[in-house]
C-alpha positions in Angstrom: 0.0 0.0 0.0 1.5 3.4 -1.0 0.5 6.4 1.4 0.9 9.6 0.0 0.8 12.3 2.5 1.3 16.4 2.5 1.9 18.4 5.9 2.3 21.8 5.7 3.3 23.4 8.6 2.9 27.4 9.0 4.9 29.7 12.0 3.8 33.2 11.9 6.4 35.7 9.9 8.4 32.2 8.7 7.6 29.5 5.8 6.5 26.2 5.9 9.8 24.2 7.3 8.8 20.6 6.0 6.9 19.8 2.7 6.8 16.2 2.2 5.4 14.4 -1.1 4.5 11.1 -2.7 7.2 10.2 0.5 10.0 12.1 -1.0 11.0 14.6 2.1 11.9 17.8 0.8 13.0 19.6 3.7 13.7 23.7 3.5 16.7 25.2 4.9 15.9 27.6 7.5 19.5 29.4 7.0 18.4 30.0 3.8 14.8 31.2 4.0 13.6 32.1 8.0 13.7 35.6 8.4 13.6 37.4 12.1 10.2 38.1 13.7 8.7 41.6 13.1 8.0 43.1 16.4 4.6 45.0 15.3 4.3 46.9 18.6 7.5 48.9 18.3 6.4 49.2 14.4 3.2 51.6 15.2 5.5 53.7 18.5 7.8 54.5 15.3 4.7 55.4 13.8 3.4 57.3 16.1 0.9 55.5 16.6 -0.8 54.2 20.0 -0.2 49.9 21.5 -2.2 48.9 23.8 -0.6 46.5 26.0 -1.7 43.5 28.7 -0.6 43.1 31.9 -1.5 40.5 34.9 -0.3 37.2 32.8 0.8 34.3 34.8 1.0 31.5 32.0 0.8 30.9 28.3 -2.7 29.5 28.6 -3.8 33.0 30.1 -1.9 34.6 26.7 -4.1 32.5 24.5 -7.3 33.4 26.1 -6.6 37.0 25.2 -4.5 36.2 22.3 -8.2 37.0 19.9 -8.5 40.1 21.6 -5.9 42.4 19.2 -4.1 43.8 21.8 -0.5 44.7 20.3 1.7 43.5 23.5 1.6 40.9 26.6 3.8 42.6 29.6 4.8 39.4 31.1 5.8 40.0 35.0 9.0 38.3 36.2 9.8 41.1 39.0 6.4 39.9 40.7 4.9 36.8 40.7 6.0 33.1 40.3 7.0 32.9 36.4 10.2 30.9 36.0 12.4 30.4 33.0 10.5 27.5 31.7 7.4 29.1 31.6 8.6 32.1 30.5 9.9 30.5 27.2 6.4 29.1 26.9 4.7 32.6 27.4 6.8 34.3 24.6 6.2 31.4 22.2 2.0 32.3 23.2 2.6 35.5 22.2 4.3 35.0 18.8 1.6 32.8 18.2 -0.8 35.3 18.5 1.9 37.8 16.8 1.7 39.8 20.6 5.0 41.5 21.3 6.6 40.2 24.4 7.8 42.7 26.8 9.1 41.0 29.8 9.8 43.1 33.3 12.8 41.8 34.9 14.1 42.3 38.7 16.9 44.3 38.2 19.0 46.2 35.6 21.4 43.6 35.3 23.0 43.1 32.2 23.4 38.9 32.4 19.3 38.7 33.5 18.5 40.8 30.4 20.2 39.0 28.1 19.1 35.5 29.4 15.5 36.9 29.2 16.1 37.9 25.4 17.4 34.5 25.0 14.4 33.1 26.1 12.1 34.7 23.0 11.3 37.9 24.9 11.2 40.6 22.2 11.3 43.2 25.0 12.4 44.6 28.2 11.0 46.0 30.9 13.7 47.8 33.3 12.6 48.8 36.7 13.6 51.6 39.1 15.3 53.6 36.2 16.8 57.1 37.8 19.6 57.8 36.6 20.7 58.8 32.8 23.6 56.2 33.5 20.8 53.2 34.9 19.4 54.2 31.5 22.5 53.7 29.9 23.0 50.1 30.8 19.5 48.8 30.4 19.7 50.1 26.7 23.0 48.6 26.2 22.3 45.1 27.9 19.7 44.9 25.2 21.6 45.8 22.7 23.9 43.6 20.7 27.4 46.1 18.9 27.8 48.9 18.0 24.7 50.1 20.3 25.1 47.8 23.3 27.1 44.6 24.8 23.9 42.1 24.7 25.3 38.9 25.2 26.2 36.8 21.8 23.9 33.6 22.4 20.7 35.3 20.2 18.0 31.8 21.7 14.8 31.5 20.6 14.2 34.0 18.2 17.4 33.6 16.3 16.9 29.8 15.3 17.2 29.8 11.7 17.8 33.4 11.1 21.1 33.8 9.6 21.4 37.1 10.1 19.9 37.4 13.5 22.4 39.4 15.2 22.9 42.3 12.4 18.6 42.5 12.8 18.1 42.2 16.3 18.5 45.2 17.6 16.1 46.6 15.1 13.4 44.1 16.6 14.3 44.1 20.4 12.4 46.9 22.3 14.0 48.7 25.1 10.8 50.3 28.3 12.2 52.0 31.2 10.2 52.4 34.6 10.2 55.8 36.1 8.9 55.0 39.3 10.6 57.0 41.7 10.6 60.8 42.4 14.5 61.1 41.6 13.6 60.1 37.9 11.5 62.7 37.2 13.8 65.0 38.8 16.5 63.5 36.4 13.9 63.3 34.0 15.9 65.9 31.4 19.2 63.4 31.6 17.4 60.3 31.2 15.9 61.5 27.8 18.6 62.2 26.5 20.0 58.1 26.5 19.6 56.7 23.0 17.8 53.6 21.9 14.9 53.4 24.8 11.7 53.0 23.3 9.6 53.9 26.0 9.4 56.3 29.0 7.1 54.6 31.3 5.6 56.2 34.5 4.6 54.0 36.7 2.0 55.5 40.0 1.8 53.1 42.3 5.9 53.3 43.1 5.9 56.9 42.2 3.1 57.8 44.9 5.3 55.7 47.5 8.4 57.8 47.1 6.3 61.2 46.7 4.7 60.3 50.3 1.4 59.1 49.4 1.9 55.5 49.8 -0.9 53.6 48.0 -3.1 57.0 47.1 -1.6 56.9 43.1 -4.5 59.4 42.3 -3.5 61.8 44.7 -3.6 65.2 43.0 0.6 65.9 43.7 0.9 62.3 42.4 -1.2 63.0 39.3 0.3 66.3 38.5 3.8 64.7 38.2 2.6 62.4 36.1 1.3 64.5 33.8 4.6 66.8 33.8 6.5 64.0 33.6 4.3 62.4 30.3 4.8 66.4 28.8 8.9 66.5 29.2 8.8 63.1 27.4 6.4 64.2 24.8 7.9 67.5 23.8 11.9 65.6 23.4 10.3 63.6 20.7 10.1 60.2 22.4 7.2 57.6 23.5 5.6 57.8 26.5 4.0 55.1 28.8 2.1 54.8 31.8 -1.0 52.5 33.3 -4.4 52.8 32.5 -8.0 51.9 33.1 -11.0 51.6 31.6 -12.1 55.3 33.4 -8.1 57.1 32.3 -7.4 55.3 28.8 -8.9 57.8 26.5 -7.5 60.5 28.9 -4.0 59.8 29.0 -4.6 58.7 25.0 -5.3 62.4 24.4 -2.4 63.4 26.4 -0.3 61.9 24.2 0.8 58.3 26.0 1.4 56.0 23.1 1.9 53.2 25.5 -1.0 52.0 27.1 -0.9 49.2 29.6 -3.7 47.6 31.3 -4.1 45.1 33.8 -6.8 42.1 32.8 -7.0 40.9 36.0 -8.8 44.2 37.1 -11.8 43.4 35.0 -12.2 39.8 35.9 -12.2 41.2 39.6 -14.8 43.9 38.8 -16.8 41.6 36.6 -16.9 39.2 39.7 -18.1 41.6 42.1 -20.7 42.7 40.3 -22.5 39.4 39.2 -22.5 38.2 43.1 -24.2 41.6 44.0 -26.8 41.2 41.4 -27.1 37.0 42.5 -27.6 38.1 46.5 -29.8 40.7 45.5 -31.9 38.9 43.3 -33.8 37.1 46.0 
């Protein structure tokens, strides 16, 4: 009996890596013909244009839940939480399934934790606690592979089959710093000034903490150095991030924030509430 059998196998942004036919394997070389994955998300900032990002993920199978839902980045958390390298391999793959930029937040600005979390298919960084023009320095130059940075020469993940994966990287990889501390805004003019950072992200729950209004980020003092802060970045030309709701997303939009991160877990929390209020009133 003679069993004639095609597969075609399709990864987003590559081709189909094994056509076999009539039993003859005709396999393609990936040197020859993989080319690096388009990070679509740091494609519209260059733009101009707004992303809307994700936040709150703890697994891959949470990614592909929201995966349908068109939002242009995942921000997977590996400076909370439980995540380990395992799963975060697994979360990034999730994400280029669902052609979702990866943007992973790490501990620490270290330079060997940033490149072992490139290597692991991230196709960004998220670097916290970001004051100084010099902390800036180093977390754009750890992601970075020469002439703009020292990123380690290993590529992972995203460079399997990608010849030229190391001359293309660093057009791909995206760079977010956190300022979450009063001293960056107050270094705010130096830190804009650093080269190759994608995004300038406030963040208000640390901010309020350091301005003395621990866990009150709407406090008026906090909110009013936010929005200075989101102006200085705007009028130097470069992207500017911060988190949003549902009730500040069209606000901080119109402001000018390009980067727009949301957690999910919020709605699932106020979804909740809601439907066992109507349940114990119903009787």
């Amino acid at each position: 009996m003679c069993v004639f059998l095609a597969v075609v196998g399709k990864w987003p942004g590559s081709p189909s890596p094994v056509t076999a036919i009539g039993g003859q394997n005709q396999r393609l070389r990936r040197n020859d013909v993989a080319s690096i994955r388009v990070n679509k998300a740091k494609q519209k900032l260059q733009k101009g244009e707004v992303i809307t990002v994700v936040s709150g993920l703890q697994s891959s199978d949470i990614i592909d839940f929201l995966g349908p839902m068109d939002f242009d980045a995942a921000w997977i958390e590996c400076e909370h939480g439980s995540i380990d390298w395992h799963e975060l391999g697994n979360m990034t793959r999730a994400c280029d399934l669902w052609e979702m930029a990866s943007v992973t937040r790490v501990n620490s600005n270290d330079p060997g934790l940033i490149t072992r979390t490139l290597d692991r298919g991230s196709l960004g960084i998220v670097v916290p606690h970001v004051n100084t023009k010099e902390a800036a320095e180093q977390a754009a130059q750890s992601t970075k592979y020469s002439p703009l940075g020292y990123r380690g020469m290993f590529g992972g993940r995203q460079s399997f089959g990608v010849s030229d994966y190391f001359h293309r990287a660093n057009d791909q990889t995206m760079v977010i710093v956190l300022l979450e501390e009063a001293e960056a805004l107050e270094n705010l003019d130096e830190i804009l000034t650093v080269p190759d950072i994608d995004v300038f992200f406030i963040a208000p729950s640390d901010l309020s903490q350091t301005m003395g209004h621990i866990g009150d980020a709407g406090h008026p003092e906090v909110l009013a150095a936010i929005d200075d802060g989101i102006a200085k970045i705007i009028a130097a030309g470069k992207v500017a991030g911060t988190l949003v709701n549902d009730e500040s997303v069209e606000e901080y939009a119109q402001k000018g924030v390009q980067f727009l991160m949301t957690p999910w877990n919020a709605w699932v929390a106020r979804g909740a509430a809601a439907f066992v209020e109507k349940a114990n009133n119903a009787r």
